[in-house]
N, C-alpha and C positions, 0 to 999 in steps of 0.2 A: 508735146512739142511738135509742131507743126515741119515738115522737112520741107527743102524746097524743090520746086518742082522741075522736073526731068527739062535739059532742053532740048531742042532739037538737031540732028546733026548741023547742019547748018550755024545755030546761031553756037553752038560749041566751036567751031572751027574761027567763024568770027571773033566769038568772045578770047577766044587763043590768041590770033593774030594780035587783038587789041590790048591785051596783056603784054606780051613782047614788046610794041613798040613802046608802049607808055612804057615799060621797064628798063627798055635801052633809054628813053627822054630821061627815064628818073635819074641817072647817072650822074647829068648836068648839076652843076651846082649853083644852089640855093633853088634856080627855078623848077629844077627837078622833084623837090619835094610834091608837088601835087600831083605832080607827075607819077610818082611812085605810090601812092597812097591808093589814085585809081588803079594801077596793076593789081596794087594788091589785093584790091577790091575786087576787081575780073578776077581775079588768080581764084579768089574762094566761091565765087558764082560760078566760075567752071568745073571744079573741084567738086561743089554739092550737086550743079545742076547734072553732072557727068549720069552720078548714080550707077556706080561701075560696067556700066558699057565703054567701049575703047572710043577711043580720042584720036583721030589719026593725027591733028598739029597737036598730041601732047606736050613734043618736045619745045613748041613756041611757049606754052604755059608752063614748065618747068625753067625753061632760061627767062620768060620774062617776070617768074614769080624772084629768083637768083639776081638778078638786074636791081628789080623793086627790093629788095631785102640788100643789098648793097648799095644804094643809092639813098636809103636812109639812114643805113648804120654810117655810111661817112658824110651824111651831113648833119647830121641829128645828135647822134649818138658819140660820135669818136671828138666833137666840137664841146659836147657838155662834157664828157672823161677829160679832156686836154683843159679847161674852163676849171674843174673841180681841184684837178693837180696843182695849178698856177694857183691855186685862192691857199689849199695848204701851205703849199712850198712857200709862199709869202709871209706865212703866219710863223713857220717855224725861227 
């Protein structure tokens, strides 16, 4: 399996920042979903590309990976749960 390859400080610090904002955007509802889906895209290209050297915007890639994983669990996820409940509780 092929691992991907190291980036450079630079484009880690980029790719940080760009993870954060798109994971604060992902927040918004409904338009947010694609919004989140790219974070969490950057979130794992920074994550492999890191290759345990330090990350000085870590902390942008850990709150905008928390943002994108919140911003799909309540538009995605707690809408299909609350969707599932209403179709039983009907039928009972």
């Amino acid at each position: 399996m092929n691992s991907a390859p190291l980036l450079s400080q630079k484009e880690m610090i980029e790719r940080s920042l760009r993870c954060f904002v798109f994971g604060l955007l992902g927040l918004l509802p409904l338009i947010g979903i694609p919004m989140a889906l790219y974070s969490r895209a950057q979130y794992r290209r920074v994550k492999r590309g890191q290759g345990g050297r330090w990350n000085p915007a870590h902390r942008y890639v850990f709150w905008g990976g928390v943002c994108a994983r919140m911003g799909l669990a309540l538009f995605l996820v707690i809408p299909a749960v609350v969707f599932f409940i209403a179709v039983i509780w009907y039928h009972l």
